[in-house]
C-alpha positions as CSV (number, residue, x, y, z in Angstrom):
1,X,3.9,-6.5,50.8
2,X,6.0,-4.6,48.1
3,X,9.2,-7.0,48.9
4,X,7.0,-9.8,47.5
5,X,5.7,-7.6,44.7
6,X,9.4,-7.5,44.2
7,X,10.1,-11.1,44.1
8,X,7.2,-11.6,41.8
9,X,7.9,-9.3,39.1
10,X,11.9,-10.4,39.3
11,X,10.6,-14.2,38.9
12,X,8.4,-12.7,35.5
13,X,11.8,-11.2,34.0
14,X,13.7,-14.1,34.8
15,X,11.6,-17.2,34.3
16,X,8.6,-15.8,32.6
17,X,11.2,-13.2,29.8
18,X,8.0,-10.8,29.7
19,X,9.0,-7.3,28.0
20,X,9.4,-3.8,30.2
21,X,5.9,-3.1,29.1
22,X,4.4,-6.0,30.6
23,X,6.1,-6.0,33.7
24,X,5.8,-2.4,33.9
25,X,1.5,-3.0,33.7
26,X,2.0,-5.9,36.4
27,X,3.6,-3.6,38.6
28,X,1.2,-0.8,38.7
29,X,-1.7,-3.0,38.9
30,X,-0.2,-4.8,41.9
31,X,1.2,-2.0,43.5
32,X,-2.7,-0.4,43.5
33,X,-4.1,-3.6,44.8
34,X,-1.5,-3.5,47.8
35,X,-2.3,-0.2,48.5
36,X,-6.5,-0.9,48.6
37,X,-5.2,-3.9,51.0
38,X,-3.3,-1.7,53.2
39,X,-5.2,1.6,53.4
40,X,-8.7,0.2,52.8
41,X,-8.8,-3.1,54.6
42,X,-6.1,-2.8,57.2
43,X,-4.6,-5.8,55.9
44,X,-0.4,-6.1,56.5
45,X,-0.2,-9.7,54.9
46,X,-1.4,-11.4,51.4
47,X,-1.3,-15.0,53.7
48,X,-4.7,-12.4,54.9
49,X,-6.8,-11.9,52.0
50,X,-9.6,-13.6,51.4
51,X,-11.6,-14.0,48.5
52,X,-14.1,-11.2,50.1
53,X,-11.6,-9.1,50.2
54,X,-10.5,-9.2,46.1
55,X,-14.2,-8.9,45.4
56,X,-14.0,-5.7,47.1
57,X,-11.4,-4.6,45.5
58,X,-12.9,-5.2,41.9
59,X,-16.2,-3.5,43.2
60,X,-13.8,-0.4,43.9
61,X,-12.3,-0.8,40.6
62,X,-15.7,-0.8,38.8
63,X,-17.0,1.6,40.6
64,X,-13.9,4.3,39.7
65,X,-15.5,3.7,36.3
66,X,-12.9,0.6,35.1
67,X,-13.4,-0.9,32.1
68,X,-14.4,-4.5,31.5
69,X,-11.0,-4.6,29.5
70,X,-9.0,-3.4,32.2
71,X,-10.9,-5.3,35.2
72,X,-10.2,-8.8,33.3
73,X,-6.2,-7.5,33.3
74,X,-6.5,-7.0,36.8
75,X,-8.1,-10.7,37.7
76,X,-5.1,-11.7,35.3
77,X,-2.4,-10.0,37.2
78,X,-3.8,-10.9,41.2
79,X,-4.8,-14.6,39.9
80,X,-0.9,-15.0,38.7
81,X,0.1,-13.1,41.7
82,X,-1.3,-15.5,44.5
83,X,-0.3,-18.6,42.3
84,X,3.0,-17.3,43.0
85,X,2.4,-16.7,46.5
86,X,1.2,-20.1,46.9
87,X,4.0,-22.2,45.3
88,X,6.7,-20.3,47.2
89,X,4.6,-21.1,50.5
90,X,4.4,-17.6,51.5
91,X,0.9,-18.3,51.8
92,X,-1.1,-21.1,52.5
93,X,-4.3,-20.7,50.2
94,X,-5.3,-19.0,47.0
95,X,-8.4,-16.3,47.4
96,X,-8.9,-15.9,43.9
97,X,-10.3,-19.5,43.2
98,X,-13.8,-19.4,41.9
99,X,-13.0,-15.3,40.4
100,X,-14.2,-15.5,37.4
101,X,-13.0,-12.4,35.0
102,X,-15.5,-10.5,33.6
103,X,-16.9,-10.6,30.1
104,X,-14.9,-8.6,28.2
105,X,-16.7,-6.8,25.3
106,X,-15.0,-6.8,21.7
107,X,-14.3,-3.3,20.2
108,X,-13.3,-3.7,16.6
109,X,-10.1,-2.0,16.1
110,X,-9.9,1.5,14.0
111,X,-8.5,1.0,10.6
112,X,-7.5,3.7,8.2
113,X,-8.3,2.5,4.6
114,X,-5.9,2.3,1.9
115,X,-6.0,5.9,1.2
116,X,-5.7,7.2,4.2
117,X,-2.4,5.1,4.7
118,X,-1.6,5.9,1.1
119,X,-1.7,10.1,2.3
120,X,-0.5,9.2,5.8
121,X,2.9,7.6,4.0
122,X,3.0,10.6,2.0
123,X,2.8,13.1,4.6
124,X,6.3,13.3,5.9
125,X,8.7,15.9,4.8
126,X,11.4,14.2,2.6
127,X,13.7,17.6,1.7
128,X,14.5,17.3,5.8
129,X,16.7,14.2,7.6
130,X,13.7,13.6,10.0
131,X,11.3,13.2,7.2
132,X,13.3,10.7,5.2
133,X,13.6,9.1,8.7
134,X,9.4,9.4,9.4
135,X,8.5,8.0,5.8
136,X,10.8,5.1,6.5
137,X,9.4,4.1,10.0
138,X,5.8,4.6,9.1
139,X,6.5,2.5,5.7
140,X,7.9,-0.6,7.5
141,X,5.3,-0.4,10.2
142,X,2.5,-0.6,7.5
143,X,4.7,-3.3,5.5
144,X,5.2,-5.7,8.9
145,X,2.4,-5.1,11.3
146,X,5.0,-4.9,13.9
147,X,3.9,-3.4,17.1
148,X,5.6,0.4,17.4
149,X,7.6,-0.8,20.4
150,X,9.3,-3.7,18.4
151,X,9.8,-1.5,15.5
152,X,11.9,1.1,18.0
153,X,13.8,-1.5,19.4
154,X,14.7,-3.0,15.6
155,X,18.6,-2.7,15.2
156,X,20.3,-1.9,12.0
157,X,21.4,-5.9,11.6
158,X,17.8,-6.8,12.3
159,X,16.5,-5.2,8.9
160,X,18.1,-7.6,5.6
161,X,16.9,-5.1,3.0
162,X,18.6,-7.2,0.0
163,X,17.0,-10.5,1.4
164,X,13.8,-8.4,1.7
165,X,12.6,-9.6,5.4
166,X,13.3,-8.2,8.7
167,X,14.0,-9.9,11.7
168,X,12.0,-8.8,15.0
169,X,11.8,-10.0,18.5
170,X,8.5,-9.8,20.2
171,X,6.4,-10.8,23.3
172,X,7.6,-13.1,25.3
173,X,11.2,-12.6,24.0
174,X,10.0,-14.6,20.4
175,X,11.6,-14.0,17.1
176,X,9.9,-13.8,14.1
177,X,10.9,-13.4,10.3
178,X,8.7,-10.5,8.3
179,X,9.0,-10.1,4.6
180,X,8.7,-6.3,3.5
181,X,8.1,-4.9,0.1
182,X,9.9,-2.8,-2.3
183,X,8.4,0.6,-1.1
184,X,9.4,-0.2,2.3
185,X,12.9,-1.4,1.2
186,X,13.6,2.1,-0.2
187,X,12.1,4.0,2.3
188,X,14.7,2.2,4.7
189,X,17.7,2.1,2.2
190,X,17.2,5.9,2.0
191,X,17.2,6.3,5.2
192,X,20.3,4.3,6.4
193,X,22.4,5.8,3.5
194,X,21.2,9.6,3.5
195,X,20.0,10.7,6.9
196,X,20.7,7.9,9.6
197,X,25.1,8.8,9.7
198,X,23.3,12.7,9.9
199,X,21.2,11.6,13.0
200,X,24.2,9.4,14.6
201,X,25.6,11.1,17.7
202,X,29.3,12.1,17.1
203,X,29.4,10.4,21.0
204,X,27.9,7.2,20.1
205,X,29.5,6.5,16.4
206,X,28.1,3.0,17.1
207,X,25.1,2.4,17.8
208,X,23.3,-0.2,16.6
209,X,19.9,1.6,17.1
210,X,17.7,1.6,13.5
211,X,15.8,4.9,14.2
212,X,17.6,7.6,16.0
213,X,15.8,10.5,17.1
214,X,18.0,13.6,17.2
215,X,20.7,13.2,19.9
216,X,21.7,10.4,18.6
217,X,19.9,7.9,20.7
218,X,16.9,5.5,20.1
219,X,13.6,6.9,19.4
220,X,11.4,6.6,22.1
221,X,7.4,5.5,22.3
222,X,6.6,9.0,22.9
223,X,8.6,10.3,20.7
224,X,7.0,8.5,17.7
225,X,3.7,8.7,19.2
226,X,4.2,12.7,18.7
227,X,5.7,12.2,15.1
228,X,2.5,9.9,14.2
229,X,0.2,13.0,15.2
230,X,1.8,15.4,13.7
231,X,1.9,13.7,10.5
232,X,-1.3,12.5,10.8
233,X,-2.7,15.8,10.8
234,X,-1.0,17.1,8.0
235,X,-2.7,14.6,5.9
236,X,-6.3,15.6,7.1
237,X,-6.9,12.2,8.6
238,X,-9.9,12.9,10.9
239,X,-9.8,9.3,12.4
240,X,-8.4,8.7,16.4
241,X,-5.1,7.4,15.7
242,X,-3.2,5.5,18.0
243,X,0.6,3.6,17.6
244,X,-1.3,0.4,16.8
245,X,-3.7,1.9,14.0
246,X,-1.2,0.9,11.0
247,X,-0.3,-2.5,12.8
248,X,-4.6,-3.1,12.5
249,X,-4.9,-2.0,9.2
250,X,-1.5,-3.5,8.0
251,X,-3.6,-7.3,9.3
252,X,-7.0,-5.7,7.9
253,X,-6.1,-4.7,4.5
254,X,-4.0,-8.3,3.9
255,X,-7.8,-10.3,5.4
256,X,-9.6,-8.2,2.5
257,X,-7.2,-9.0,0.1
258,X,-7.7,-12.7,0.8
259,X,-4.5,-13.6,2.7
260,X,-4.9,-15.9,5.0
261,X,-5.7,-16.4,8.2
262,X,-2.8,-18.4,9.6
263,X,0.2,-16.2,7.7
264,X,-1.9,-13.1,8.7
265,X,-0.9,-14.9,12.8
266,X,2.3,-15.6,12.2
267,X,3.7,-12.1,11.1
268,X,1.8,-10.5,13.6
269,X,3.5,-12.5,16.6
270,X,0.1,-13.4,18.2
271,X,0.1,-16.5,20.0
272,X,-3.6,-17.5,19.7
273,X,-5.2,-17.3,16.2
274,X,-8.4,-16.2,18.3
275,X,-6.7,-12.7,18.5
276,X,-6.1,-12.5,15.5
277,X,-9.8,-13.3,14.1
278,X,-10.9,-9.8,15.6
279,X,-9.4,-8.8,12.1
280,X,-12.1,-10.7,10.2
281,X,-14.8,-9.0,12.2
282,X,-13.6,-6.1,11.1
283,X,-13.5,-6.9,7.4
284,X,-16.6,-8.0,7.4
285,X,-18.1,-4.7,8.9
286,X,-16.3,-2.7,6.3
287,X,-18.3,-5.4,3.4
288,X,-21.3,-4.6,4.8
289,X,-21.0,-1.0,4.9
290,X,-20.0,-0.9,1.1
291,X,-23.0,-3.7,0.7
292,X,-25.1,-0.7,2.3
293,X,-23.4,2.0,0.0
294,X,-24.0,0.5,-3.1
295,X,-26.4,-2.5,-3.2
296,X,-29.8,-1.0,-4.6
297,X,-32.1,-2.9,-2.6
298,X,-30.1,-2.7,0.9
């Protein structure tokens, strides 16, 4: 079963170009659904499983307290599974015709408000290398609404601070074009010119890495997740923040400010403008809770 796990996940790097985040989610939920197949059901072949036997699976799922979120992933991932099994005849039927996924419910993403970025950009200590470094990452996350793992990836070409926009690849292996301001400019000019060559590793003179951490090498996921907490806390921000918080409130603060709806798409890389409408649910929560503040008859 894992060999054509295998062959499934090399066809979605090859044919498919999905990033090492996406495959990396295929594989675990695959992997877990194997294992229920093997150890639960005594199954040895996918050519086996029946339709019975996925609904079983999703009852387990739901009942180790899944969420509706991660259970409609899961139908995603099996469904595109068996297609593949199917075409490349290694079985004869598809069992998850007539799945449906479940209804996912729509949580309105946490923004911070323009303060709260305003104190969060002004957190980071900017006597030290790494602070200079912090201020710059934080102010071109807020400026793009680039997702943290295409920020981290960004090279030193990719950022053309005199043309003013940065280039970025996303999902799927997509490029997109992102204008950034002036206060993001500086931050980043700082950084290359007074504590990026202090960062760079006297082994790797040449890295093309934008944000070093400091050996020398790319910053990692985890290690800006820990930076963003950190700094977080130093500016008494109360709020859960998460990696993707200043991409939401980057997209929520441009929708109250009456960009619209289709640029607000494009320089977030989402494919569907659907996705991207979550942002004017949220926009128009925050209106009605000033309309509740301050109207005298609400």
């Amino acid at each position: 079963m894992n060999d054509h796990i295998q062959d499934f996940l090399h066809f979605l790097i090859v044919e498919k170009g999905l990033s090492e985040n996406t495959i990396a989610a295929y594989r675990r939920d695959l992997t877990n659904y194997a294992k229920f197949l093997q150890m639960e059901l005594q199954l040895n072949h996918f050519n086996e499983v029946t339709r019975s036997h996925i609904l079983q699976y999703f009852a387990k799922c739901k009942k180790d307290g899944k969420s509706s979120k991660t259970l409609a992933r899961y139908v995603a991932s099996i469904r595109s599974f068996h297609l593949f099994l199917l075409r490349d005849k290694v079985t004869d039927q598809d069992p998850t015709v007539h799945i449906e996924s479940p209804q996912v419910d729509v949580k309105l993403p946490r923004v911070l408000s323009v303060a709260e970025v305003d104190a969060l950009l002004k957190a980071p200590d900017m006597s030290q290398m790494y602070g200079i470094r912090d201020q710059a990452m934080l102010e071109l996350l807020y400026a793009t609404g680039m997702r943290v793992s295409e920020l981290l990836q960004l090279n030193k070409d990719d950022v053309h601070l005199t043309m003013g926009f940065v280039r970025c690849i996303g999902k799927g292996n997509k490029e997109r074009i992102i204008p950034i301001g002036e206060h993001a400019i500086h931050a980043v000019k700082q950084y290359i010119t007074a504590a990026r060559p202090k960062l760079m590793s006297k082994n790797k003179p040449n890295t093309e890495a934008l944000f070093l951490n400091h050996l020398g090498n790319r910053l990692s996921r985890q290690g800006f997740w820990k930076i963003l907490k950190q700094l977080a806390e130093k500016a008494g921000i109360e709020k859960d923040l998460t990696p993707h918080t200043l991409r939401h409130s980057f997209a929520t603060h441009l929708l109250e400010n009456g960009a619209d709806l289709r640029a607000v798409q494009e320089m977030l890389g989402h494919a569907d403008i659907s996705t991207t409408q979550i942002y004017t649910h949220v926009t128009k929560t925050r209106l009605k809770e000033v309309y509740k503040q301050f109207h005298p008859r609400a």
